[in-house]
C-alpha positions in Angstrom: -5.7 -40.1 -33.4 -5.9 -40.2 -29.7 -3.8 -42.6 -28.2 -0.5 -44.6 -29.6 -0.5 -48.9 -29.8 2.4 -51.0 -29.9 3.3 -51.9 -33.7 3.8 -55.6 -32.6 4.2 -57.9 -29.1 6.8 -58.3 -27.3 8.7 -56.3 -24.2 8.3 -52.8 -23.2 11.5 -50.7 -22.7 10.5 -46.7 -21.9 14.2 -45.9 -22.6 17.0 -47.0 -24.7 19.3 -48.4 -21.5 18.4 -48.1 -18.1 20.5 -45.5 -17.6 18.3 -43.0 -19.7 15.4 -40.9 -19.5 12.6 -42.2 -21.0 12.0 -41.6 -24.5 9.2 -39.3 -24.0 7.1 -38.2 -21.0 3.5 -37.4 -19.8 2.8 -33.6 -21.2 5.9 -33.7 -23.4 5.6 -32.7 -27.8 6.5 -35.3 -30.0 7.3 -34.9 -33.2 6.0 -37.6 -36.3 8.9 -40.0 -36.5 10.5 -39.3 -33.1 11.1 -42.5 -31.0 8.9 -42.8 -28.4 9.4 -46.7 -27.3 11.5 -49.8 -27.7 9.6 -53.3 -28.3 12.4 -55.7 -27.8 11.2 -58.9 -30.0 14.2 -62.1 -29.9 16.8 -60.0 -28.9 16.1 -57.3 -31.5 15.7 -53.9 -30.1 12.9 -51.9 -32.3 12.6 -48.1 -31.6 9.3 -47.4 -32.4 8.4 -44.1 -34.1 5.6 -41.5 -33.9 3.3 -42.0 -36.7 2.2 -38.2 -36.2 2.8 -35.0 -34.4 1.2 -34.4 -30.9 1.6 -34.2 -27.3 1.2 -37.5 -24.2 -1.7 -36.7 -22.2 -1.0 -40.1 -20.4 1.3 -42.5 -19.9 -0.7 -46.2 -19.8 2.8 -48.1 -19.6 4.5 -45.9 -16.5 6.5 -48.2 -14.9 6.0 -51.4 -16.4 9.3 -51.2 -18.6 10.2 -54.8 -19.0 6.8 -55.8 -19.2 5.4 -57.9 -22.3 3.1 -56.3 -24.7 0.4 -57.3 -27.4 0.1 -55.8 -30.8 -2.2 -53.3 -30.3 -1.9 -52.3 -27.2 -2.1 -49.3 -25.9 1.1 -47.4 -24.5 0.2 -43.8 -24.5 -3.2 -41.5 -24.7 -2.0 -38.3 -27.0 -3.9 -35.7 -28.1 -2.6 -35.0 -32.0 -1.6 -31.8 -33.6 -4.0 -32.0 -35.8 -7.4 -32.9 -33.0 -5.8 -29.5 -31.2 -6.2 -27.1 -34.4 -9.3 -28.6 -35.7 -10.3 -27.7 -31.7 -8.8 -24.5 -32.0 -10.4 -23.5 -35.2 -14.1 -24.8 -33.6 -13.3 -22.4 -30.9 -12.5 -19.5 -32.9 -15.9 -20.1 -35.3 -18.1 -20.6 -32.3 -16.4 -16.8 -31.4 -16.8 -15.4 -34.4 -20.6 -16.2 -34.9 
């Protein structure tokens, strides 16, 4: 649970048009099921979703929108929801004893 991959290849699109912000930014709180990328695949525009909650730590597709893309490939490193409360709860144990 530490980074998000592209579902499928094809191009990278950042935003919806080029005329908007990106769907999500380095340091921003996504939410599982928000949009956080396009993959356009034979004219077909895919939104891609969030499979789970967390926050982008890094950005490994900054300004390459337009660029073609693997399956698998890497777009953003994240730390999930659920990595910072199991870290949280360490931290408090490790207090506690």
């Amino acid at each position: 649970f530490d980074e998000i991959v592209t579902p499928m290849g094809g191009t990278f699109y950042s935003r919806e048009a080029p005329h908007l912000p990106p769907l999500i930014e380095e340091g921003q709180h996504f939410e599982a099921g928000q949009p956080l990328f396009v993959i356009e695949v034979m004219k077909m525009f895919n939104k891609v979703a969030a499979p789970y909650p967390g926050t982008v730590t890094r950005n490994l597709m900054a300004d390459r929108d337009g660029s073609i893309v693997k399956k698998g490939e890497r777009v953003f490193a994240i730390e999930s929801d659920e990595a910072l409360a199991r870290r949280r709860r360490e931290a408090t144990l490790a207090l506690l004893h």
